[in-house]
C-alpha positions in Angstrom: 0.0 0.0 0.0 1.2 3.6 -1.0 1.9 6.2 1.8 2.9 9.1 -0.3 2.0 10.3 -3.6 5.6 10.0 -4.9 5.2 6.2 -3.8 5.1 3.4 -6.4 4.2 0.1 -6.8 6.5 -2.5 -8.3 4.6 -4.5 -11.0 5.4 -8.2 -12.5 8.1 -7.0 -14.4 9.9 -5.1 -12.0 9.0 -1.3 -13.1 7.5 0.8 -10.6 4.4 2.5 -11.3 3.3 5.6 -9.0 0.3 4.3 -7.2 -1.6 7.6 -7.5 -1.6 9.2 -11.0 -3.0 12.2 -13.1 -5.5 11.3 -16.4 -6.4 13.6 -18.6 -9.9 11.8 -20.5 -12.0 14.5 -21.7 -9.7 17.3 -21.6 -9.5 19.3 -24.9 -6.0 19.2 -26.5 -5.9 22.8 -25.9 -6.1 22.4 -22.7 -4.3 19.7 -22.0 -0.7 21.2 -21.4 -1.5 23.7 -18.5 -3.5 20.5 -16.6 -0.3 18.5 -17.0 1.9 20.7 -16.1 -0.2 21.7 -13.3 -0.2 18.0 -12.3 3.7 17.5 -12.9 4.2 20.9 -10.3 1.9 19.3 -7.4 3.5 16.1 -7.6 1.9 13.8 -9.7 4.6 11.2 -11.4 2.0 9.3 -13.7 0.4 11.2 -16.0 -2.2 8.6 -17.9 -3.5 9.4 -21.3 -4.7 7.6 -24.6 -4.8 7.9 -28.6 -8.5 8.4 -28.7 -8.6 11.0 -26.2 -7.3 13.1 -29.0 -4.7 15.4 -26.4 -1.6 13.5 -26.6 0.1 16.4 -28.4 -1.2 18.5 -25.5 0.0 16.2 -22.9 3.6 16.1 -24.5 3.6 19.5 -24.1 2.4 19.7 -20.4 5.5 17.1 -20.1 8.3 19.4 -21.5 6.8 22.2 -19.4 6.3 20.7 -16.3 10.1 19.3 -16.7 11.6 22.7 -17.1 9.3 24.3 -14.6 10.2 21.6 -11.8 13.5 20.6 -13.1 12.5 16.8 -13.0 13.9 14.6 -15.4 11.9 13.0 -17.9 12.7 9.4 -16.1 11.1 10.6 -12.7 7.6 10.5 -14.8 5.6 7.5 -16.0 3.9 7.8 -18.7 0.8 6.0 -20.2 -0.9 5.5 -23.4 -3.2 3.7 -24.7 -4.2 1.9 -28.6 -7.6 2.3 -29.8 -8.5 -1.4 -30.8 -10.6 -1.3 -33.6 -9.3 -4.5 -34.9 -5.9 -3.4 -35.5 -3.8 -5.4 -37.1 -0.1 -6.1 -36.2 0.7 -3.6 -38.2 -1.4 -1.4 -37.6 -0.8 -1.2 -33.9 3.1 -0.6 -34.4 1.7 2.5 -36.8 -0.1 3.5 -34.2 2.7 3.3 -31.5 4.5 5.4 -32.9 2.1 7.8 -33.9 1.2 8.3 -30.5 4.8 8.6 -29.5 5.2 11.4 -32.0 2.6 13.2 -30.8 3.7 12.9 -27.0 7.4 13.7 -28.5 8.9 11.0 -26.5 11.2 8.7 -27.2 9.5 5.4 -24.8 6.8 5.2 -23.2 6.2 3.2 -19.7 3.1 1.5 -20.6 1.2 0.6 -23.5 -2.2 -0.5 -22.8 -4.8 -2.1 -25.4 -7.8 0.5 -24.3 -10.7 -2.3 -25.0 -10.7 -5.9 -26.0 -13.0 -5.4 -29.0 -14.8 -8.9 -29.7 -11.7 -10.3 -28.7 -10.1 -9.0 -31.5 -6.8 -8.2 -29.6 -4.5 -10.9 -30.2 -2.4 -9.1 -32.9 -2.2 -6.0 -31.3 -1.3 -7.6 -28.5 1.4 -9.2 -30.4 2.2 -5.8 -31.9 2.8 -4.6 -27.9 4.6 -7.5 -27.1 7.6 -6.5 -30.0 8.0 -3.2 -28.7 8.4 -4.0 -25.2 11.2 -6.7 -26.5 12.7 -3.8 -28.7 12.8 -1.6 -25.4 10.2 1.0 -27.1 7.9 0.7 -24.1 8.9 -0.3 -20.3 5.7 -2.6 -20.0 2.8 -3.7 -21.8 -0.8 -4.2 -20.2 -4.3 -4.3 -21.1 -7.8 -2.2 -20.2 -11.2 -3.1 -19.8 -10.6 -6.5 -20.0 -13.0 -9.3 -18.3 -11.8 -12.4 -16.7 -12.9 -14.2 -19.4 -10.7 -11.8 -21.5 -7.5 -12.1 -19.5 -8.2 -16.2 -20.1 -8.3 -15.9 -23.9 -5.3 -13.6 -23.6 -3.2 -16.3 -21.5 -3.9 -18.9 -24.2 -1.0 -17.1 -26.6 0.8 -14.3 -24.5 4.8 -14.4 -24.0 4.6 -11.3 -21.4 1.7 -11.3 -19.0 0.1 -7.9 -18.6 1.4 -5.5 -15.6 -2.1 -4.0 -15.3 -5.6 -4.3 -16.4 -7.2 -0.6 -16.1 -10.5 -1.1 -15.8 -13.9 1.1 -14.5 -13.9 0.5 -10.8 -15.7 2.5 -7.7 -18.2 1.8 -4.1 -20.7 0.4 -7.1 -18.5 -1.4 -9.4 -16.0 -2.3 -6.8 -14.3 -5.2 -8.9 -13.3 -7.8 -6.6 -13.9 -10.6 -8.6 -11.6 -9.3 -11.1 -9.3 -7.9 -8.8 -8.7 -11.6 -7.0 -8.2 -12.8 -10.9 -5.8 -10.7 -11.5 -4.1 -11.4 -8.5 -3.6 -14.8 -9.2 -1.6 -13.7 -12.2 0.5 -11.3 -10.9 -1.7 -8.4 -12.8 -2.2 -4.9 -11.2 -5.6 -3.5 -11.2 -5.8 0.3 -12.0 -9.2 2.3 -11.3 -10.1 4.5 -13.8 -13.3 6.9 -13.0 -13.4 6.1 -9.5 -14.9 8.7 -8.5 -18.0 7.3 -10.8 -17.8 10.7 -12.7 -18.5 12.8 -9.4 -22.5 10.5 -9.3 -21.2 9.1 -6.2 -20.1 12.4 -4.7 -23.7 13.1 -3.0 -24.1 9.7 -1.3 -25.1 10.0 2.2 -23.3 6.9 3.5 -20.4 7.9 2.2 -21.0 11.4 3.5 -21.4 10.2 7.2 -18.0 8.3 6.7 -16.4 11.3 4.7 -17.8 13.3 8.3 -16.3 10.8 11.1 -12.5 11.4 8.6 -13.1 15.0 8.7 -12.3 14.5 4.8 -14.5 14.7 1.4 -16.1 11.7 -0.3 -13.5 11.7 -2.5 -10.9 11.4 -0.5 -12.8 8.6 1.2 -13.4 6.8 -2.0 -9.2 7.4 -3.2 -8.5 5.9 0.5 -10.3 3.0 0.4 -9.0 2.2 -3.1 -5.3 2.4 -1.8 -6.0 0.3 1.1 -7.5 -2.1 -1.2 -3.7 -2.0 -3.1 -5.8 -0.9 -6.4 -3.7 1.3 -8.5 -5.0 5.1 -9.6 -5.4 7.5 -12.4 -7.9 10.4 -11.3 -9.0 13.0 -13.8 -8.6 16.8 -12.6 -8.6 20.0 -14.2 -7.5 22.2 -11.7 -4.7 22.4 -9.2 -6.7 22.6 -5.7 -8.5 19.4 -6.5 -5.5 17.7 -7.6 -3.7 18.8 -4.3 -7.1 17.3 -2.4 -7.0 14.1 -4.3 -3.5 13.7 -3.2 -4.5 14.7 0.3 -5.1 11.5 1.2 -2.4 9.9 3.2 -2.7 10.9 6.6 -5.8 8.9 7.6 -7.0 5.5 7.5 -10.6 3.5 7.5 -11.6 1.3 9.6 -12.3 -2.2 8.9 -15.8 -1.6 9.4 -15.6 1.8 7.0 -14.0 -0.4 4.5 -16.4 -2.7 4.7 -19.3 -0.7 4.5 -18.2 0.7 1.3 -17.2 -2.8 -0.2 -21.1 -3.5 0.1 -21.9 -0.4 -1.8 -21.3 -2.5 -4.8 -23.9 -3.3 -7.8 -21.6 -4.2 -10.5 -23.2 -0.6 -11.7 -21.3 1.0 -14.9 -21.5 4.4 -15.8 -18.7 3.3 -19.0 -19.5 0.9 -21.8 -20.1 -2.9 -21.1 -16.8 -4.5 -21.9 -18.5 -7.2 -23.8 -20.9 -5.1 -25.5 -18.8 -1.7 -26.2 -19.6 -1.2 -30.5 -16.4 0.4 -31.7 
C-alpha cells in the first residue's frame, strides 16, 4: 500500500508505477498542457493518457513544461498511453505506437495499454505490444477493460503477462472478482473513473464516513482504493482538487468503514459494457 503520492508500486516485471496518477480523458487538447503541467508541479509522477482522447500532443507539451518548470527529469515521470482497438492489425498497432509517441514527443513510453478488447479481437495488437516492449520502445505492456474471461483468452498465446488491467472501478463497481483474478496472475488493477464521474459524490453513506475522517467523499473513496492495493489514475482540471486528491495519506478507514463501502457494490457501470462496447 502507498503512503505518499511520490510512492510506487512495483509491477510483474519489475518497473515501478506511482500508485496515484493524473488522467487527462475528456480534456480538450488545448487544454491539456496547463492541466499536465499543473499536475507535474503538485507532484503527480504518472500522467495517464490515450490515442482516442485526441490530447496527446497536449499532454507532450504539459510534459516538456512541467520538466523545465520543476527541473524533473523525464525518467522521474511514468507515462501512459493507450491503442484504440478497432481490430488493429499487427501492423497497424506498431503505426499506431509510434504515432502516439510522436505526438507525445517521447522517445518510450512506460506503458502501452490495449484500451478495450474489442470482440476479442486483440491478439495481434497484442502481439504488436509485445515486439515493442522486447525492442525496449515501451517499459511494460498491459491491457484495459478487460473481463476475466478476457484475460483467459489472452493467456492462451501471450509471451509477457500484462502489468495492469485498467478497468472502471468505484463503491458500485467495486471489482473484486476481477481484482482476485488478477491477482492470481500477478496483474495490477488500476481504477479508472473512480470517482464514478462525481455520481457518487452526493451519497449519504459515504458522507457520514467522509464526516467521522473530517475528509471529502472523494478522498474517502481514493483511500479505500489504496488500502485495497488498487492502482490510480484520477482525472482533474484544476490544481486545488488535484492537491485534495493527493490529500489522502494521513488517515485511515476502519475495517468496518472499509467494509461498509465494499457492500456499496452493484456491479453498476457508468462506462460501456466491456462485452458489449460497439467500436
Amino acid at each position: 500500500m502507498i503512503n505518499s503520492l511520490n510512492d510506487r508500486v512495483i509491477l510483474n516485471n519489475g518497473t515501478q508505477i506511482p500508485g496515484l496518477g493524473l488522467g487527462v480523458f475528456q480534456i480538450p487538447d488545448e487544454a491539456t498542457s496547463k492541466v499536465v503541467a499543473d499536475g507535474i508541479k503538485a507532484g503527480y509522477r504518472l500522467i495517464d493518457t490515450a490515442q482516442i482522447y485526441g490530447n496527446e500532443a497536449g499532454t507532450g507539451e504539459g510534459i516538456r513544461l512541467g520538466l523545465k518548470e520543476t527541473g524533473l527529469e523525464r525518467d522521474d515521470l511514468f507515462v501512459t498511453s493507450k491503442v484504440w482497438n478497432d481490430h488493429l492489425t499487427y501492423d497497424q498497432t506498431i503505426d499506431a505506437f509510434y504515432d502516439s509517441l510522436q505526438k507525445l514527443g517521447l522517445d518510450y513510453l512506460d506503458l502501452y495499454l490495449i484500451h478495450w478488447p474489442g470482440d476479442n479481437a486483440f491478439k495481434e495488437s497484442y502481439r504488436a505490444l509485445e515486439s515493442l516492449y522486447k525492442a525496449g520502445k515501451i517499459k511494460a505492456i498491459g491491457v484495459s477493460n478487460f473481463e476475466i474471461h478476457h484475460l483467459e483468452e489472452l493467456e492462451k498465446f501471450a509471451d509477457v503477462v500484462p502489468v495492469i488491467d485498467q478497468v472502471e472501478s468505484h463503491p458500485r463497481l467495486n471489482q473484486d472478482k476481477l481484482r482476485a483474478y488478477a491477482a492470481t496472475k500477478g496483474i495490477k488493477i488500476q481504477a479508472w473513473s473512480p470517482l464514478m464521474q462525481g455520481q457518487i459524490l452526493k451519497d449519504d453513506s459515504l458522507k457520514k464516513i467522509a464526516d467521522k475522517y473530517q475528509k471529502s467523499v472523494a478522498q474517502v473513496i481514493l483511500r479505500w482504493d489504496i488500502q485495497r492495493d488498487v492502482l490510480l489514475a484520477v482525472k482533474s482540471v484544476r490544481p486545488e482538487r488535484m492537491a485534495s486528491n493527493a490529500d489522502v495519506f494521513d488517515f485511515t478507514l476502519d475495517k468496518t468503514d472499509m467494509a461498509q463501502i465494499n457492500a456499496m457494490n452493484q456491479d453498476f457501470r457508468v462506462g460501456p459494457e466491456p462485452d458489449d462496447f460497439d467500436f
